[in-house]
Each structure stands twice: as structure tokens, then as C-alpha cells.
C-alpha positions as CSV (number, residue, x, y, z in Angstrom):
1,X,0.0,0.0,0.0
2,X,1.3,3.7,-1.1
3,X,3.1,5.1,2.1
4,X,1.1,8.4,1.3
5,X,-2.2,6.4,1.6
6,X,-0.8,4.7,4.6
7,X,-0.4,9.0,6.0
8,X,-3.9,9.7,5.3
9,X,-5.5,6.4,6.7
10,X,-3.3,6.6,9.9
11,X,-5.8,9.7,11.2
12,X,-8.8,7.6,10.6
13,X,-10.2,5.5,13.1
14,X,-7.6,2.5,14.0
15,X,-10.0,-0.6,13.1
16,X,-11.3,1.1,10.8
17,X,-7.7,1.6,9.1
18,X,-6.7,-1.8,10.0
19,X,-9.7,-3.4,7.6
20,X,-9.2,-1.5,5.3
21,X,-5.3,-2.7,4.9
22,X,-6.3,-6.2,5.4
23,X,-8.8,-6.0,2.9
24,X,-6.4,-4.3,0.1
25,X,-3.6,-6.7,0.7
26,X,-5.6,-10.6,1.2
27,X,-9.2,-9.2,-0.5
28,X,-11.2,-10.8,2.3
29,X,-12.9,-9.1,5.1
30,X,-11.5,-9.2,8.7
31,X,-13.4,-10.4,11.3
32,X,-12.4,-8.7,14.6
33,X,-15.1,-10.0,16.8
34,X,-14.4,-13.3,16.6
35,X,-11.2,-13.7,15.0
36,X,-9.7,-17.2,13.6
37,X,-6.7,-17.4,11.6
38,X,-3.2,-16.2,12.4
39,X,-3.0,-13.0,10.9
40,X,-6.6,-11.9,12.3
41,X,-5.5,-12.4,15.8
42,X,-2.7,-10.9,15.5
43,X,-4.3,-7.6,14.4
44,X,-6.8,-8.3,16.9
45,X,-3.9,-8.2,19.4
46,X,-2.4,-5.3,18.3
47,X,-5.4,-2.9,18.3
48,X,-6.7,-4.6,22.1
49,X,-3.9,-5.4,23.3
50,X,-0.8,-3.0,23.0
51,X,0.0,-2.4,26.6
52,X,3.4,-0.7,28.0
53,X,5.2,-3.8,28.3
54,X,4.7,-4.2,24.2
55,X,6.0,-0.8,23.7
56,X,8.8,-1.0,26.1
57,X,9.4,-4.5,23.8
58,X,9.5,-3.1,20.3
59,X,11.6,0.3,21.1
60,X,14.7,-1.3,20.0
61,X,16.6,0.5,23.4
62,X,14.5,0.0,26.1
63,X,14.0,-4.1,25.2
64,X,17.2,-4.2,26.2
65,X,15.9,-3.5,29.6
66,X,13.2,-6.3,29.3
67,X,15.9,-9.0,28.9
68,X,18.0,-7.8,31.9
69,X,14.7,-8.2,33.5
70,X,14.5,-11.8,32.8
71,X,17.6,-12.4,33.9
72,X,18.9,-13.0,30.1
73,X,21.9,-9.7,30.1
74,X,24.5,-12.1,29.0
75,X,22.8,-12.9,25.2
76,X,22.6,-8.9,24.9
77,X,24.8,-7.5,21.9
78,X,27.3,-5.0,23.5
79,X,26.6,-1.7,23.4
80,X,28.6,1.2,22.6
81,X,26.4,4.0,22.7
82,X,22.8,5.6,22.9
83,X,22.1,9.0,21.2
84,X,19.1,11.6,20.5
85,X,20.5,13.1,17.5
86,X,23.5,11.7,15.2
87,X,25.3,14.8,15.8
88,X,26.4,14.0,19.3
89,X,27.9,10.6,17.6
90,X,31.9,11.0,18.2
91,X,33.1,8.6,15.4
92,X,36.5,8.4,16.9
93,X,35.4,6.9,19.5
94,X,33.7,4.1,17.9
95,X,35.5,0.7,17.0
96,X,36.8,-0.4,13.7
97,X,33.8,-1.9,13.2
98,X,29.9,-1.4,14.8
99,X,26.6,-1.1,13.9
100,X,24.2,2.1,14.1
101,X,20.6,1.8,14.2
102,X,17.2,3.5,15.2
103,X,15.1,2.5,17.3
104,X,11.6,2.7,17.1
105,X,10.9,0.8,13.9
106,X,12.2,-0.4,10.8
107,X,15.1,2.3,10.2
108,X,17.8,2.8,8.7
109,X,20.8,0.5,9.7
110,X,24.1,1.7,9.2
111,X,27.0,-1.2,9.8
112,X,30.7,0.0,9.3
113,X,33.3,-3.1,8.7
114,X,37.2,-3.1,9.3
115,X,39.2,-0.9,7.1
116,X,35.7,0.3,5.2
117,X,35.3,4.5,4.9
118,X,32.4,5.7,5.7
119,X,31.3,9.8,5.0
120,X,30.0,10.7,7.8
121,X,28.1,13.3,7.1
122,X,26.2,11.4,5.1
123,X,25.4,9.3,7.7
124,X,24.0,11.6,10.5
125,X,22.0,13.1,7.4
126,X,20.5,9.3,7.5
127,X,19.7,8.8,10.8
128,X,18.4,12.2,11.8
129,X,15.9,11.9,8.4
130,X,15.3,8.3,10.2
131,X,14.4,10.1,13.5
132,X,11.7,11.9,12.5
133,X,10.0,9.2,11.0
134,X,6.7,7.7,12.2
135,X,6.4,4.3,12.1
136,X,3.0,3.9,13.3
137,X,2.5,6.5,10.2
138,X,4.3,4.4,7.6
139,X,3.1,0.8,8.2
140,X,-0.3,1.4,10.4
141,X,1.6,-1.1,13.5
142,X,0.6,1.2,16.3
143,X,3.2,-0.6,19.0
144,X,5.3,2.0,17.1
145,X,3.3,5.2,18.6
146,X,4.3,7.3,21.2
147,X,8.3,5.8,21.4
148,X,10.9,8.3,21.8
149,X,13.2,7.8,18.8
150,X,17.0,7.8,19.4
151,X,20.2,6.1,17.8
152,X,22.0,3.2,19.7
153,X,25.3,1.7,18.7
154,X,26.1,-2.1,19.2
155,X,28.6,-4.5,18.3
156,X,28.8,-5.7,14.8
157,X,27.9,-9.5,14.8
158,X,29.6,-11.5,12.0
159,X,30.4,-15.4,11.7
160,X,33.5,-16.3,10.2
161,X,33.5,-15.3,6.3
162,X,29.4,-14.2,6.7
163,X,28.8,-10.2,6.5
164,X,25.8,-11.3,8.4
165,X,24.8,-14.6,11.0
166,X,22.0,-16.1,11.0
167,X,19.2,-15.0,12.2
168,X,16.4,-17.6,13.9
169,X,13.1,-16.3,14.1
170,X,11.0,-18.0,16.8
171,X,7.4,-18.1,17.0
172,X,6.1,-18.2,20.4
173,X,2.3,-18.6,21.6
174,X,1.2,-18.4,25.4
175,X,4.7,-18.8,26.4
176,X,5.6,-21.8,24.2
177,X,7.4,-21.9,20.8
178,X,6.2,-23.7,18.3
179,X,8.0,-23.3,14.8
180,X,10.4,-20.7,13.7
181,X,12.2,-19.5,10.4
182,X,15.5,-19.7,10.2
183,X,17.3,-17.3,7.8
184,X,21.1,-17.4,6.0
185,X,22.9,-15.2,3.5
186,X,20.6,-11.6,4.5
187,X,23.5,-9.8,3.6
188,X,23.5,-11.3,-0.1
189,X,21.2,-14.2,-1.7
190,X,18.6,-14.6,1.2
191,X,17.4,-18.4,2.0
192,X,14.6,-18.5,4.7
193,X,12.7,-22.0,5.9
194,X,10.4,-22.5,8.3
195,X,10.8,-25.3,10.5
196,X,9.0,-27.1,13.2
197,X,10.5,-27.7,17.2
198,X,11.9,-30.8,15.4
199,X,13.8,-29.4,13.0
200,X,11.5,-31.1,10.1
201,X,10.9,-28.3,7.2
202,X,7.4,-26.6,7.4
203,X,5.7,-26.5,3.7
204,X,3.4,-23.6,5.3
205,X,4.5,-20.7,2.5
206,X,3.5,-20.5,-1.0
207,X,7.5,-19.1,-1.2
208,X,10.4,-21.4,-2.3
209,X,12.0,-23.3,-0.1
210,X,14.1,-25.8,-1.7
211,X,17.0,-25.8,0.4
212,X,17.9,-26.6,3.7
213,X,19.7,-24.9,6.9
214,X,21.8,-26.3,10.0
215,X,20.4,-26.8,13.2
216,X,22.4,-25.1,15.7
217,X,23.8,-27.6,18.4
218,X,22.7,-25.5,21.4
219,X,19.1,-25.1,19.5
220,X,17.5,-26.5,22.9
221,X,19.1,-23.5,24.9
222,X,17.8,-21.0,21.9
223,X,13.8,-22.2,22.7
224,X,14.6,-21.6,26.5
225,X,15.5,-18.3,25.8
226,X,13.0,-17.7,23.3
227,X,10.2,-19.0,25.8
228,X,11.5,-17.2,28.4
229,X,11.5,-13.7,26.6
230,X,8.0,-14.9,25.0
231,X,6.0,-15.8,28.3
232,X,4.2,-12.5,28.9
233,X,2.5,-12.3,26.0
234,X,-0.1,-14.2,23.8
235,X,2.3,-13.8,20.9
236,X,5.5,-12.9,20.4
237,X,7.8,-13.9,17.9
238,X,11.9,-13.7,19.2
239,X,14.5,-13.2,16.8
240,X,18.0,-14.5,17.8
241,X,21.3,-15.0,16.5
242,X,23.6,-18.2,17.1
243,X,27.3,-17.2,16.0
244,X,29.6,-20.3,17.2
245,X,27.2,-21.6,19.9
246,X,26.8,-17.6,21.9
247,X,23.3,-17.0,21.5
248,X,22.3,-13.1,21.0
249,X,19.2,-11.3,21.4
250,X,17.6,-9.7,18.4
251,X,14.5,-8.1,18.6
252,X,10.6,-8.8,19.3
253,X,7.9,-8.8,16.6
254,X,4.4,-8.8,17.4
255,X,3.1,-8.3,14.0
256,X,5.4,-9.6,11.9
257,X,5.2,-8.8,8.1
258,X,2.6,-6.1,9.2
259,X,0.1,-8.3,11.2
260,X,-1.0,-9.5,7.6
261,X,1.2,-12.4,6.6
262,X,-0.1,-13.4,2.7
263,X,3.0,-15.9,2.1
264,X,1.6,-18.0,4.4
265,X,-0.9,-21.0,3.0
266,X,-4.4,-20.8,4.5
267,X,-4.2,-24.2,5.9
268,X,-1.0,-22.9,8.2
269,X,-2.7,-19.7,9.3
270,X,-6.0,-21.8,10.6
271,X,-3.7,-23.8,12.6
272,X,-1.4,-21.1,14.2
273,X,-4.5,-19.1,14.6
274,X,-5.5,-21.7,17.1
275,X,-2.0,-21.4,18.8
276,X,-3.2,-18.1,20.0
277,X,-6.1,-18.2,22.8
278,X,-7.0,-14.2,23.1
279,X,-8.9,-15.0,25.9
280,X,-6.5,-16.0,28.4
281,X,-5.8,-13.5,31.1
């Protein structure tokens, strides 16, 4: 959907908005008072159900606090810094190599490799045009309202010749994970497959997946950590990174691909649909 149609719709009432998005992108109607499938109660979660915690969750910063919270500090990526605008960033400072990014939404990300030259002038242009962007505005997820944008700095995480590690997505419902999509190669030709808590492949997407991915060895320790970060919520999907067996946080999605997941076969979305019980307290 236009991202200047997106603007306009964003001042409209929010289920209202939300239909009308679901209804451009799958053609079907969505039924929020009694909602079935995946994507449905998902967007039935976000517009009932976005409470502080979710917010503190998907401000890229202030999750980190979450995690400490569970007791889960050591899978954090290091930080080097936290900043309200990218003029206060002292690039001499910084490490050979690091990684900038916003944090309240799908920004800009800015990662700077050994012996690469970056201008950086063009960079705080970047992230200051990033900061002033409205998520909520852009992609109608209103998690993304009301957070305080800033920069933050972290560690750049790499695995042997890879520009970028993998990257397990974890899908977790009432506390519990149930399948995930494992991702390789982001950083060039991108293979993603969905797998089950058995590590058998998943022919849930109408996308090609004729390949296959490693199971990490410490996968077990992944879906504690995923469960653990996941058990205050009805759904939460935990993305993490496994670089030679050290686990690392990544982020929390609650409406991944927009809430409205049309990759997905119909068959799949019934089932995890009934993964998620919205009335449980």
C-alpha cells in the first residue's frame, strides 16, 4: 500500500484503518469479533492489546531493559552507545567496526566493517531523516506510537566469512514456541525455511524453499530463551542469532510482516491461529 495512503489512513479511526489494509492486501474481510486465523489475531492483538510492556518491547533500546529483567543480560549484543540526534555521535570513539541503528521501527541501519570509509556526514543526514520518521504512520503497527526515537550503537555481529549470522526467528504462543524461520545469507542471496520444534521443514508458505539450513547444536538453549522472553505475552515472535554456539538477542515482533502475513498458506494460518487463545488472562 502507497506510504502516502498509509499518512492519510493513519488519522482515521484504527479498526477502521486496520480493515481496510487487510482487505487491500488478502481481499477478504476481517473479522475482529471473533477472529480465527493467524493474521486476524494478530491484528486483533495489536489494536486490544498494546500495553506498556509491548512498547517498552518493540523500542529497540528499552527491550534491552526487558531481557536484563528476565535475567537474560549475557545474550545482549554490546553496546557502545545511545544518542538523541546523530550529531552527538563521536566517530573516533567508535571501534573499527559497529553497527548504528534506530530505534523505534524499521530504520535505517548503518553497519561500518574493518578498514571500510564511511562519510559521515552522510550518515548523520540518514539517521536524523530516520528520527523523525513515524512508524506507526508508515506501516499502520501502532506498537510503534508514542516511542521516543534515538540512535543506539552495538557490536557488529559477523560469523567467520558471513557479513551477516543467522538469524532464527522463533514463533512463540502463550509462552511456548512452536516453529520458527531460520534465515542465511541476509547480507546477499537470502534463504529463509520454516521449520518445526523438530527441525523437520514446514511447507506452510507458497515461497520457495528448496533448500535446507543447519540446526544449531545449542538449538535447545535457543527455545529456553526464546520462551522465556516470550511468556508474557499471547504472541511474540523472538528473533536471535547463534554465531559459534553464543546466542544473541535480536529483537521482538508482534506483528510480523505487518500483522497481515499473505506468504503464508491458508491451511498454516488456521492452525497457528488456534495457537493463539485471546482470551486468556
Amino acid at each position: 500500500m502507497n506510504y502516502k495512503i498509509k499518512r492519510i489512513l493513519y488519522y482515521m479511526p484504527k479498526k477502521m484503518i486496520t480493515k481496510i489494509r487487510y482487505f487491500y492486501v488478502t481481499g477478504k474481510k476481517l473479522d475482529l469479533k471473533d477472529p480465527k486465523d493467524f493474521n486476524e489475531k494478530v491484528l486483533y492483538l495489536m489494536l486490544n492489546e498494546c500495553d506498556d510492556k509491548k512498547k517498552q518491547c518493540v523500542d529497540k533500546y528499552l527491550a534491552r531493559e526487558y531481557v536484563k529483567e528476565k535475567g537474560l543480560t549475557d545474550i545482549l549484543v554490546n553496546l557502545y552507545g545511545k544518542y538523541d540526534n546523530a550529531n552527538d555521535i563521536d566517530f573516533n570513539k567508535l571501534p573499527d567496526e559497529y553497527v548504528l541503528k534506530t530505534n523505534h521501527g524499521c530504520g535505517c541501519t548503518i553497519i561500518k566493517t574493518k578498514n571500510q570509509v564511511l562519510n559521515e556526514n552522510n550518515i548523520i543526514k540518514e539517521l536524523n531523516n530516520s528520527l523523525k520518521i513515524n512508524y506507526a504512520k508508515q506501516t499502520l503497527e501502532y506498537q510503534y506510537e508514542n516511542i521516543k526515537p534515538c540512535i543506539i550503537c552495538e557490536e557488529y555481529l559477523k560469523e567467520s566469512k558471513k557479513k551477516m549470522p543467522n538469524d532464527y526467528k522463533i514463533f512463540c504462543f502463550n509462552g511456548k514456541a512452536k516453529f520458527l524461520l531460520a534465515c542465511e545469507g541476509r547480507d546477499s542471496e537470502i534463504k529463509k525455511v520454516y521449520y518445526d520444534m523438530y527441525w523437520q521443514k514446514l511447507e506452510c508458505t507458497k515461497e520457495k524453499q528448496g533448500f535446507e539450513i543447519i540446526k544449531p547444536k545449542n538449538f535447545d538453549d535457543m527455545i529456553k530463551i526464546a520462551e522465556k522472553l516470550a511468556e508474557d505475552f499471547k504472541f511474540v515472535r523472538v528473533d536471535l542469532y547463534n554465531i559459534n554456539g553464543k546466542i544473541y538477542f535480536g529483537e521482538l515482533t508482534f506483528t510480523p510482516r505487518g500483522g497481515i502475513n499473505n506468504t503464508i498458506k491458508q491451511e498454516y494460518l488456521d492452525k497457528w491461529g488456534d495457537f493463539i487463545d485471546i482470551k486468556r488472562g
